[in-house]
TORPA-4810 file (N, C-alpha, C, O; in nm, 3 decimals):
<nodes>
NODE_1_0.086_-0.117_0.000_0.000_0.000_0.000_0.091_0.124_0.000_0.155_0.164_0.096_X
NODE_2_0.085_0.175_-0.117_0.160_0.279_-0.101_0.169_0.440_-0.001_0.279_0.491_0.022_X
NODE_3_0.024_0.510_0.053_0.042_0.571_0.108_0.099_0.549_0.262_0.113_0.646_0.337_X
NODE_4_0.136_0.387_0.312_0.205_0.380_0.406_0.361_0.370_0.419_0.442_0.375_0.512_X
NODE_5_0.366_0.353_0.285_0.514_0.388_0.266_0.575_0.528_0.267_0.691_0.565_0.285_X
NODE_6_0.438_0.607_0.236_0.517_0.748_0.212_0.504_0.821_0.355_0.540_0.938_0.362_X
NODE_7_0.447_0.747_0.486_0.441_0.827_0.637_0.524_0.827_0.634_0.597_0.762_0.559_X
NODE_8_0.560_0.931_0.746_0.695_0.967_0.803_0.723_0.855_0.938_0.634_0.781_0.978_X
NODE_9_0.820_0.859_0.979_0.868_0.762_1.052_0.781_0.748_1.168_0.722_0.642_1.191_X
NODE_10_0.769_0.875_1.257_0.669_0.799_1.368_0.519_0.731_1.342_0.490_0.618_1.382_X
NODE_11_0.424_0.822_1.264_0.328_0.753_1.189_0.337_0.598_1.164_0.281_0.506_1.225_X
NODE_12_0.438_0.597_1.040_0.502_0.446_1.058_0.536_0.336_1.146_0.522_0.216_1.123_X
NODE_13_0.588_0.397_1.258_0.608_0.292_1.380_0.507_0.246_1.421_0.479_0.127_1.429_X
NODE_14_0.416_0.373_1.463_0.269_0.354_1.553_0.194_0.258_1.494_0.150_0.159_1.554_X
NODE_15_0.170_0.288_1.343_0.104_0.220_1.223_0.150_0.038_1.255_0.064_-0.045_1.283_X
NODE_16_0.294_0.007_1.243_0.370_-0.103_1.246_0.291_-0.164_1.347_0.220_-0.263_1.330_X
NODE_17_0.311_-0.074_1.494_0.290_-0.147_1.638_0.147_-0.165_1.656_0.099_-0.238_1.742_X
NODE_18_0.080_-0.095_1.572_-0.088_-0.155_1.600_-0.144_-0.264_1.524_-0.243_-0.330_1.556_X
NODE_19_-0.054_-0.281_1.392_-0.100_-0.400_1.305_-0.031_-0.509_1.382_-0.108_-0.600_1.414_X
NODE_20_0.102_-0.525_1.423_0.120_-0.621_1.480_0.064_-0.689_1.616_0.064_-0.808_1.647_X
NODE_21_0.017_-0.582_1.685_-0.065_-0.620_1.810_-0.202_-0.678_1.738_-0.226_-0.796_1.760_X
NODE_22_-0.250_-0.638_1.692_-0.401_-0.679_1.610_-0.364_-0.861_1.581_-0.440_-0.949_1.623_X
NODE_23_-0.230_-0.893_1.497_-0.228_-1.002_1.448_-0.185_-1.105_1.550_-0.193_-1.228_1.542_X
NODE_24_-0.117_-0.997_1.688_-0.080_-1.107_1.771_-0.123_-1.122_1.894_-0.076_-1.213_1.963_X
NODE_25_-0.222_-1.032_1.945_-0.274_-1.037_2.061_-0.427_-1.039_2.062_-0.504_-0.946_2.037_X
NODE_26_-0.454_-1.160_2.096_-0.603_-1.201_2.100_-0.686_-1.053_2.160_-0.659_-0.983_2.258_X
NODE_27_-0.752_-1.045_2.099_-0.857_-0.907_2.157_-0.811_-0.775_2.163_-0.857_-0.692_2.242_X
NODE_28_-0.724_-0.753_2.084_-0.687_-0.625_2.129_-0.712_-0.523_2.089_-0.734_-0.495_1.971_X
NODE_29_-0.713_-0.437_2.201_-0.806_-0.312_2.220_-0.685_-0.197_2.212_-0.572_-0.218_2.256_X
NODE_30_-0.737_-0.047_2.135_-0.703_0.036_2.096_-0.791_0.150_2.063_-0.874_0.156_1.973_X
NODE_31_-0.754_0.258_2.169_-0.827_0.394_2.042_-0.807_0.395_1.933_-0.871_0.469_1.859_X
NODE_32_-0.728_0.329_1.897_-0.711_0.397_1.736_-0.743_0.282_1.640_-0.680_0.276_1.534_X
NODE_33_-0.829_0.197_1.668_-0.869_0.054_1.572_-0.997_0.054_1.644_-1.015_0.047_1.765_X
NODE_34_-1.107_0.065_1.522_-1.254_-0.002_1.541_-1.284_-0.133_1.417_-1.310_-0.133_1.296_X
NODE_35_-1.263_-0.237_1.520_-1.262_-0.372_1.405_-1.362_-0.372_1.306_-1.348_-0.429_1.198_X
NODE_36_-1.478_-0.299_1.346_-1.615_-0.315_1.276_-1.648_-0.156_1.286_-1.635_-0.114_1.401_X
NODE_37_-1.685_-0.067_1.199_-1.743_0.051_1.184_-1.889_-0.016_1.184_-1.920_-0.127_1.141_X
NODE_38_-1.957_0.065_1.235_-2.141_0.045_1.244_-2.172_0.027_1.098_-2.120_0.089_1.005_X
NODE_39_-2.250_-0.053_1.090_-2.327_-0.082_0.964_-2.257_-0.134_0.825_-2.298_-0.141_0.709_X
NODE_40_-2.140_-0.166_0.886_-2.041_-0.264_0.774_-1.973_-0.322_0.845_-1.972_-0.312_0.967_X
NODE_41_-1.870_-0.431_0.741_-1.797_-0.549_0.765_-1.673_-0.527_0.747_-1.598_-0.606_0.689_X
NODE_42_-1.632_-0.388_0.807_-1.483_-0.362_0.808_-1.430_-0.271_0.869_-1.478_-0.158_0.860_X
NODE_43_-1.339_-0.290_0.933_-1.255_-0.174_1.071_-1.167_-0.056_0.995_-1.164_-0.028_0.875_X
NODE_44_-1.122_-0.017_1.067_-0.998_0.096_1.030_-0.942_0.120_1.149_-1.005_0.109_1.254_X
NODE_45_-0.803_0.158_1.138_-0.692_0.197_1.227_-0.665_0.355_1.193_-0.639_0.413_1.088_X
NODE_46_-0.683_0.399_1.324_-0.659_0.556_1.291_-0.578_0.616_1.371_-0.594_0.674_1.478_X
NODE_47_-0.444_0.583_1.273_-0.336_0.684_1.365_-0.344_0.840_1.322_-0.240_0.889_1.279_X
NODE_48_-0.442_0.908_1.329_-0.464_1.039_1.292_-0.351_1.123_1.196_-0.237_1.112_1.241_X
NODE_49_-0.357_1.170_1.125_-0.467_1.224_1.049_-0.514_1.101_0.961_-0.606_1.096_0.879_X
NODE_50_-0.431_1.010_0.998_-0.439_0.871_0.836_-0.579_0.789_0.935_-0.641_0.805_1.039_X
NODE_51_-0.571_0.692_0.810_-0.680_0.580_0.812_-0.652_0.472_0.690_-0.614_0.492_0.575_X
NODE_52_-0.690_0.333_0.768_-0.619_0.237_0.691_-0.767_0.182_0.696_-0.820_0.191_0.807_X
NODE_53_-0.824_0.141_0.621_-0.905_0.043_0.629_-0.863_-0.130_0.580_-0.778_-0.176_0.502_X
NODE_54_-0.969_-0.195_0.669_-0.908_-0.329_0.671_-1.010_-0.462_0.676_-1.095_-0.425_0.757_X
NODE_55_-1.040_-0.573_0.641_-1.100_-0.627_0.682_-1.069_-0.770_0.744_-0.987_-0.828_0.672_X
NODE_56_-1.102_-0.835_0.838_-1.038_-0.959_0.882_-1.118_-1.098_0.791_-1.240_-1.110_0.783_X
NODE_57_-1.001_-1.208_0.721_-1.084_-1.328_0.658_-1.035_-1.418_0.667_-0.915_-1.398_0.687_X
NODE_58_-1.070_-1.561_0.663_-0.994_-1.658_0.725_-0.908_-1.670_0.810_-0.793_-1.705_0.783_X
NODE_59_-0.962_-1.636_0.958_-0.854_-1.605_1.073_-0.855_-1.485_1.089_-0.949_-1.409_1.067_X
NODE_60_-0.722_-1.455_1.139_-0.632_-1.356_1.171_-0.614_-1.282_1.053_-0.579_-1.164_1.059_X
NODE_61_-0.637_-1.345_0.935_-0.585_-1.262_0.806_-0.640_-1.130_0.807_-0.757_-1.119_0.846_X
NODE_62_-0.566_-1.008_0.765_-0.591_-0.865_0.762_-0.564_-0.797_0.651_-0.453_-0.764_0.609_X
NODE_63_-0.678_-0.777_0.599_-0.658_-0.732_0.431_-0.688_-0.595_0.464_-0.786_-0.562_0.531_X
NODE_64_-0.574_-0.489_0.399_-0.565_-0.368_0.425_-0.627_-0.320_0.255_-0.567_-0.363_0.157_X
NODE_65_-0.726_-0.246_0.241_-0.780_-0.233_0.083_-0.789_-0.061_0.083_-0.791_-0.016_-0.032_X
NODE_66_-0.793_0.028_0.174_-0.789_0.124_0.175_-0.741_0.269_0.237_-0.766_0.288_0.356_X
NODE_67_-0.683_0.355_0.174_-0.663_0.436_0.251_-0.658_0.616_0.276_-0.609_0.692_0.193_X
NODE_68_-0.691_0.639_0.347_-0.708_0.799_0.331_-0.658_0.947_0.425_-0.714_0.960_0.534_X
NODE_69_-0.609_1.000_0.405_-0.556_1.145_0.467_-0.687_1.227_0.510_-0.753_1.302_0.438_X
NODE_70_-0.708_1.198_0.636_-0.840_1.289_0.671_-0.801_1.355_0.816_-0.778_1.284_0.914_X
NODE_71_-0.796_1.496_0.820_-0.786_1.566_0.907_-0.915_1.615_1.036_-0.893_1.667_1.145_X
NODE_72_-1.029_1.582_0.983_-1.120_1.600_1.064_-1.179_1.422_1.116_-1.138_1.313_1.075_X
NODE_73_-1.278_1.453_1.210_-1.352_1.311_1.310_-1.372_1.191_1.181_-1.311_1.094_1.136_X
NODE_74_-1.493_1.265_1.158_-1.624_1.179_1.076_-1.560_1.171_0.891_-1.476_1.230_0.822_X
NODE_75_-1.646_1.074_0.877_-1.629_1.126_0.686_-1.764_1.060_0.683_-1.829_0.995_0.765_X
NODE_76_-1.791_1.117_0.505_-1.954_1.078_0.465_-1.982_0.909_0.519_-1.910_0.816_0.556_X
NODE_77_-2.125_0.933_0.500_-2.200_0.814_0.466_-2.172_0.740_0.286_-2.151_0.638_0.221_X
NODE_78_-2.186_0.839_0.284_-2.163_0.769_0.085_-1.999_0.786_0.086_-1.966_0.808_-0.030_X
NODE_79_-1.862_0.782_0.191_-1.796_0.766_0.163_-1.791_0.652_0.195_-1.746_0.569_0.116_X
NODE_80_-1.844_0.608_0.346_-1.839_0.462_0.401_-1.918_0.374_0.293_-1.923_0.260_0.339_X
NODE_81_-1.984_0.380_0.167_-2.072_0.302_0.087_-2.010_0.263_-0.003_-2.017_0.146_-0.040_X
NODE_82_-1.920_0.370_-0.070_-1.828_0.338_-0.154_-1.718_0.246_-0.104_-1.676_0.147_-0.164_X
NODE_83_-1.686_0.282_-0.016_-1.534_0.214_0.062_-1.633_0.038_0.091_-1.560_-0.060_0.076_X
NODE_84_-1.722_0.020_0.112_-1.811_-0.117_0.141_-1.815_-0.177_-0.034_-1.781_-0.295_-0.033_X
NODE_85_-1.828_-0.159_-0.090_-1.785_-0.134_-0.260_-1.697_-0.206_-0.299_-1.717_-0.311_-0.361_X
NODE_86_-1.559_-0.148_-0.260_-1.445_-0.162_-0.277_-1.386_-0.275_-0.186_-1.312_-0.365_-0.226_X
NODE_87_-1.440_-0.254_-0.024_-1.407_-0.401_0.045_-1.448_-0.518_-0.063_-1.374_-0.603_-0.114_X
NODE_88_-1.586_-0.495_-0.083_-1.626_-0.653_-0.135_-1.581_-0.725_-0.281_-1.585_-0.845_-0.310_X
NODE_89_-1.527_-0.585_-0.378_-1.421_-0.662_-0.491_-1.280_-0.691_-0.377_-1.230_-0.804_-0.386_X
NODE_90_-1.241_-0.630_-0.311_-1.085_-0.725_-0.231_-1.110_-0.849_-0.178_-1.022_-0.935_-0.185_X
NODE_91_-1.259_-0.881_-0.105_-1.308_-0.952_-0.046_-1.306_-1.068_-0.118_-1.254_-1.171_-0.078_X
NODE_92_-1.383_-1.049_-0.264_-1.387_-1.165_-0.382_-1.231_-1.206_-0.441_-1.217_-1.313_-0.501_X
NODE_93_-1.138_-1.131_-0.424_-1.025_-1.162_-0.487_-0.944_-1.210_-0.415_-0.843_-1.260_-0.465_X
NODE_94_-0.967_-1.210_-0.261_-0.861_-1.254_-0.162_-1.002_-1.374_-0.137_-0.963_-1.406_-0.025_X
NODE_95_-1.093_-1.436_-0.150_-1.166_-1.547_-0.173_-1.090_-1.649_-0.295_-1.066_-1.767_-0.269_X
NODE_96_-1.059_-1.596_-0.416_-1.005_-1.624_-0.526_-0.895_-1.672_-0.501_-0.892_-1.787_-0.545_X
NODE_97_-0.803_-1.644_-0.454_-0.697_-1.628_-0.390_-0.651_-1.778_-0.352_-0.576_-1.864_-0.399_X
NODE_98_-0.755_-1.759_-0.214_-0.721_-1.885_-0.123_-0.744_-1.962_-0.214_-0.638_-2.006_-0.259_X
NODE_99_-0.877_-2.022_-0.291_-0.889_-2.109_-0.306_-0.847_-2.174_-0.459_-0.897_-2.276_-0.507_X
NODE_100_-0.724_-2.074_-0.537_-0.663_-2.137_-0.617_-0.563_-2.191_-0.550_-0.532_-2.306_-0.580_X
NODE_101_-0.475_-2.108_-0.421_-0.383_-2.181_-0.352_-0.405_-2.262_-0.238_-0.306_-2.288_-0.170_X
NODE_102_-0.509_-2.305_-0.205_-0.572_-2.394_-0.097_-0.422_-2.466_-0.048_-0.352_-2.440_0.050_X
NODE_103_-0.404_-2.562_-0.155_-0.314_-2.674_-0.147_-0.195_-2.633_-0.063_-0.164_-2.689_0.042_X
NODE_104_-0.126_-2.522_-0.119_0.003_-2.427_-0.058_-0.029_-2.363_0.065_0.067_-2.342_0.138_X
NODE_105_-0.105_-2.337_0.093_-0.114_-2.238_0.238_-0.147_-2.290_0.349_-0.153_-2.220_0.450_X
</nodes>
């Protein structure tokens, strides 16, 4: 994902240390990660001003499909509709995915 390559270093760390807690610590809790936004099937991590969106599938797996530079709280409703959109083509392709490589993984 490229706009996480282009944070600056602390962004980056924080970013690092919350995905890895997510993948390795059963339940874990954070201001800055809501696993589930209301009325969809996908979280975001918000190390302010950024936002990663993500969704969890088979397991632990954490598919990161979106992301955005937002300086204020909230964003639209028809932004969260679109972004639900866009989860569910990543959703179908990381479905695709597994089950050409079933055998390997």
């Amino acid at each position: 994902m490229e706009p996480f390559k282009n944070l600056d270093g602390d962004h980056r760390d924080r970013t690092i240390d919350l995905i890895r807690k997510m993948a390795t610590v059963d339940n874990y809790k954070s201001d800055n990660i809501k696993y589930r936004l209301q009325g969809y099937t996908y979280g975001e991590i918000r190390p302010k001003p950024h936002r990663f969106f993500f969704f969890q599938k088979c397991g632990k797996n954490l598919i990161f499909f979106s992301y955005v530079l937002k300086k204020t709280n909230s964003l639209s409703d028809s932004f969260y509709k679109k972004l639900n959109k866009d989860k569910e083509k990543y959703e179908k392709e990381f479905e695709k995915f597994i089950e050409r490589n079933r055998e390997n993984i």
